[in-house]
N, C-alpha and C positions, 0 to 999 in steps of 0.2 A: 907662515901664519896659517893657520889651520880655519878653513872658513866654517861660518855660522849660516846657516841653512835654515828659514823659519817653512813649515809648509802647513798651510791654510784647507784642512779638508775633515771629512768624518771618519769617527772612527769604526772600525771593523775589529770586534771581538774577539773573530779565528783569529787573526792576525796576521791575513794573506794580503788584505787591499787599503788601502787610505792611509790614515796616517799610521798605523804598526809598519805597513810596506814603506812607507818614506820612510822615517827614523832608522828599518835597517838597510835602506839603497844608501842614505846617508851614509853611515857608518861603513857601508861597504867600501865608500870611497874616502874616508877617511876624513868625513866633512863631521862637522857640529851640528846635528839636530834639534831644533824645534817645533812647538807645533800648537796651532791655537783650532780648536776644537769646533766644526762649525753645524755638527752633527752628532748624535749616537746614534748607531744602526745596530738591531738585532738580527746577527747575520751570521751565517757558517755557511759550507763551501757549496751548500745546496739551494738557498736562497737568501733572501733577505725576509724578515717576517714583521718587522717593526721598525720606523724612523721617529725618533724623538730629536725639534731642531730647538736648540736653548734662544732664548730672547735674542734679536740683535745689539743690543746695549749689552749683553754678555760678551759678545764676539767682540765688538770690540776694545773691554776691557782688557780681555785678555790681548790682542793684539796692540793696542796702548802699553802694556806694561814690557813687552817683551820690546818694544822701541823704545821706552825711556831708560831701559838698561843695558841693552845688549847690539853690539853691532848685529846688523843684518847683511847677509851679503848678497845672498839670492834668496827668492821667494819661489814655491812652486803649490799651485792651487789647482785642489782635488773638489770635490762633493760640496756644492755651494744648492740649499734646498730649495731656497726662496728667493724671490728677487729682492730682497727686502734684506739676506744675505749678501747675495751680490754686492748690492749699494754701499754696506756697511763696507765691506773688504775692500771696494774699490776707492771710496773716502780715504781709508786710512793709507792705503799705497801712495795714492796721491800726497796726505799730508806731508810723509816722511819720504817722500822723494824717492822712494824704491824705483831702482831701472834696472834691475835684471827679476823679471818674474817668466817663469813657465806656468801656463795655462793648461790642463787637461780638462776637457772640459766635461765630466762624468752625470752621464745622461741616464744614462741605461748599465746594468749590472753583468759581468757577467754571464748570471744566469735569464738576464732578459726582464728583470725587477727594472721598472722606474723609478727614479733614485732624485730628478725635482718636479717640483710645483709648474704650472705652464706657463711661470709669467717668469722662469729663471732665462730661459734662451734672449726675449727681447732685453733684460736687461745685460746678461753678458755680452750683445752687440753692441748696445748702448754705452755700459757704463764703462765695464775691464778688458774688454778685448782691444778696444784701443790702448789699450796701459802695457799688453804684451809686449815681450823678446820673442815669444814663442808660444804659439798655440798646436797642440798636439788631438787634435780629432781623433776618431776612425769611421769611418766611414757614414751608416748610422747618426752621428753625431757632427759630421762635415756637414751633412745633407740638412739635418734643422738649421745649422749656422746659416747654410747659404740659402736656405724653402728653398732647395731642387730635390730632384729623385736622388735616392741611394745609385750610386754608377754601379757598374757591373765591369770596368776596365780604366787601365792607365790614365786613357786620354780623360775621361768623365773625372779622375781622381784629380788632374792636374786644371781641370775649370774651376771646381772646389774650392783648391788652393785660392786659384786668381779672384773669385769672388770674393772669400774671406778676408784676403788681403787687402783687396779693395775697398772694402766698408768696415775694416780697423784700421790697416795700416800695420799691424803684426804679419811678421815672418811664420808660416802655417807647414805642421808638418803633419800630412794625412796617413794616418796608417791602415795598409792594404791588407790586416790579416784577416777580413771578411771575405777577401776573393777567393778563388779556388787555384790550387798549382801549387808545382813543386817546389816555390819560392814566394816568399813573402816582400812583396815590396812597398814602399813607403816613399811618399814622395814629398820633398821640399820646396814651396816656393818662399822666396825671400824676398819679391817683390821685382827683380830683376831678374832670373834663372829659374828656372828646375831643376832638383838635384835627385836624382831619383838611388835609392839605397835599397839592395836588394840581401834576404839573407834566406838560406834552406831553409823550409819549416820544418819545424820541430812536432812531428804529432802526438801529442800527450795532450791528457785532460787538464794537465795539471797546469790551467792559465790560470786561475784567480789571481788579481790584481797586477796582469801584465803591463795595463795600463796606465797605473801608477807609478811603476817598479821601471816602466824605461822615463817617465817626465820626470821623475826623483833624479834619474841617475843624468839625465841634461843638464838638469837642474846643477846636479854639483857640478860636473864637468867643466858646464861655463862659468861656475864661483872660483875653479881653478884657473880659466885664465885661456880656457881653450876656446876657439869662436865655434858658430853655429854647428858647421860641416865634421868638426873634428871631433865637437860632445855627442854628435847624434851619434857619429860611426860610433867610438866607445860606449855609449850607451846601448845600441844594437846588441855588438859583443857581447857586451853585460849580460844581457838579456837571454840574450842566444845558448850562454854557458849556464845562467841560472837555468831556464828550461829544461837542458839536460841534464843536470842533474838534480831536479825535481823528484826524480824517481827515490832518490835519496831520503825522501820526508814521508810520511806516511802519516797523512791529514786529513779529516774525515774520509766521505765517501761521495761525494761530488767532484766540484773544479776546486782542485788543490792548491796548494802556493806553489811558487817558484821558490827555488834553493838560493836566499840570497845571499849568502856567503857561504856560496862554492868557493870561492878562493884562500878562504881561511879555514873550512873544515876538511880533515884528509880525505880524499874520494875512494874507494873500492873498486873492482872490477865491475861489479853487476850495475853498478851505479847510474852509469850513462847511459842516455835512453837508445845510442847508437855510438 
C-alpha cells in the first residue's frame, strides 16, 4: 500500500524548499503527497522578499478536509509563521490522533532570512514538539529551542539534544552542517542513546532546501515501516546523492536546489560534483 504523506509547511515559488521540496522528496520515495498551505513566501534562490501567512481558520480547513478524506500516514511539518499557526496544526494533530509526524523546525532561511513571528519558538515548545516522532533542528535553530548558545562541537550538539528531549519528550535529531570539517555530522538523541551519523560534505552552493528535503524523506522512510536509525541513515543517503548531483540543475544564481530525483533522471559524466 503506497503511503499518504500530508506535509504542513510554506510554499517556495523556486521550488527548491517547503512544500515543492516535500511533494518531490515524497515522490522520490514513492510515497503519496499532500500538502496544506501554512504560508506563501516570495522567494528564489537569493532570498526571501515577502511572506504572506493565510488566516488560521484557513489552515485549518484545509487540514480538516484532507482528514475527513483521506488516510494519513505520516505528517512532516515545515514553515509554521505564527504562533497562532502553531496552535492551529497542533489542535488538529491532536484531534485526528496523528502519531508519526516530523518536525523541522524552519527558523531561519537558507540565506539567513527570518521565516517566523517571535511568539512561534514558545509555542512550538508548548504546543507540537511534545506531539513529535522527530524533531530535526540545526543548530541555529536547536539553540532557540533549548535558549542556550549556538555550540561550536559534538559535545554542545548532544546537550541540545538532551534539553529538547527533555521539555517535549520527542526523539531530536541535530544537524551539524553549521560546523566546520571534512564531515558533516548529525546527532540523534532518542531519549535513551546518542547515535551520532556522519557523512563527507559535499561542497556546493547548491543547499536550498536541504532542510526540508532530508525531514520529507524521514518522513517517508518511517510511513514505510522503517524505525528512527534506518530512516535517518536512508535519508542521509538521499541527501548526500541529491547534493551531488545538484550540479545537474542550473537554478538561479544563488543557493540552488538539490537534484531530487537523481535516481530517476539518467546522470552524465560532468554531473557529479565529485
Amino acid at each position: 500500500m503506497t503511503p499518504n504523506l500530508l506535509s504542513i509547511a510554506g510554499s517556495d515559488p523556486s521550488g527548491g524548499a517547503g512544500i515543492q521540496a516535500d511533494l518531490k522528496t515524497f515522490s522520490a520515495f514513492r510515497c503519496y503527497g499532500m500538502a496544506a498551505l501554512t504560508a506563501l513566501t516570495a522567494q528564489n534562490t537569493r532570498g526571501v522578499t515577502a511572506v504572506h501567512v493565510p488566516p488560521p481558520q484557513f489552515l485549518k480547513a484545509q487540514i480538516d478536509a484532507i482528514y475527513a478524506d483521506i488516510r494519513v500516514d505520516a505528517v512532516k511539518i515545515g514553515m509554521l509563521a505564527t504562533g497562532a499557526i502553531v496552535s492551529v496544526v497542533a489542535d488538529r494533530l491532536k484531534t485526528y490522533g496523528q502519531n508519526l509526524i516530523v518536525i523541522d523546525p524552519v527558523l531561519v532561511a537558507t540565506s539567513g532570512d527570518s521565516l517566523g513571528a517571535p511568539d512561534v519558538v514558545e509555542a512550538l515548545r508548548r504546543d507540537l514538539l511534545p506531539l513529535a516522532t522527530l524533531v530535526t533542528p540545526n543548530l541555529p535553530e536547536a539553540a532557540r529551542l533549548a535558549e542556550r548558545p549556538i555550540p561550536h562541537d559534538v559535545a554542545g550538539m548532544r546537550n541540545l539534544a538532551e534539553i529538547i528531549h527533555e521539555n517535549s519528550g520527542a526523539a531530536v535529531l541535530i544537524k551539524g552542517g553549521h560546523l566546520n570539517g571534512p564531515e558533516s555530522t548529525d546527532i540523534l538523541f532518542d531519549g535513551h542513546e546518542h547515535t551520532v551519523f556522519s557523512a563527507e560534505r559535499v561542497e556546493t552552493p547548491n543547499t536550498h532546501g536541504t532542510g526540508c528535503t532530508l525531514s520529507a524523506a524521514i518522513a517517508a522512510c518511517l510511513a514505510q515501516g522503517a524505525n528512527l536509525i534506518e530512516a535517518i541513515e536512508a535519508a542521509k543517503d538521499y541527501l548526500t546523492e541529491a547534493l551531488l548531483r545538484s550540479g545537474s540543475l542550473k537554478v538561479g544564481g544563488g543557493h540552488g536546489p538539490v537534484q531530487h530525483f537523481h535516481a530517476l533522471w539518467p546522470e552524465t559524466d560532468h554531473e557529479r560534483l565529485q
